[in-house]
N, C-alpha and C positions, 0 to 999 in steps of 0.2 A: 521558439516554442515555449507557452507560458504549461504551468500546471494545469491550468483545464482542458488542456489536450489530451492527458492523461490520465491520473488518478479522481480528479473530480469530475470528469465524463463515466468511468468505470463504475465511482460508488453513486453517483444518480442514475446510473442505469441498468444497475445489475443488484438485487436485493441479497444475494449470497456474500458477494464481495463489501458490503456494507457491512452484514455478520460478522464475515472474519474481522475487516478493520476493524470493530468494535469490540473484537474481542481483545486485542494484541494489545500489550503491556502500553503503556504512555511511551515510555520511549520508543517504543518501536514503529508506533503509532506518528511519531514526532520526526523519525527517519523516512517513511513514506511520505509525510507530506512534501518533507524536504525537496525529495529526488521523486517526485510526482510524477514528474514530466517526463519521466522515463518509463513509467510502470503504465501501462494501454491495458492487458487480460488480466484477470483472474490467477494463471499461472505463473504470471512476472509478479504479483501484488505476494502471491505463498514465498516462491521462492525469495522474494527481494526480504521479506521479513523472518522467515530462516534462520538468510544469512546474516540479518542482522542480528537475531538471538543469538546463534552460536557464539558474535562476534565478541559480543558481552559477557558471554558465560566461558 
């Protein structure tokens, strides 16, 4: 399973989930693409960058 199974399906097709990616720090922006392929809704894209903020702070 490559990335566009996932997070680059989500933000070509959902204009809210665009939003938030563009709103979120660079790095955390840089961890979604990462693990892409894992994040399919909206709900997995909030919480996966979360817990990526908490991780950092």
């Amino acid at each position: 399973m490559n990335r566009s199974d996932g997070i680059d399906k989500l933000l070509a097709e959902s204009d809210t989930a665009k939003i938030f990616f563009a709103s979120l720090p660079d790095y955390v922006q840089g961890a979604v693409l990462k693990n892409g392929s894992r994040i399919y809704t909206e709900d997995e894209l909030h919480r996966f960058a979360e817990r990526t903020i908490r991780e950092f702070h």
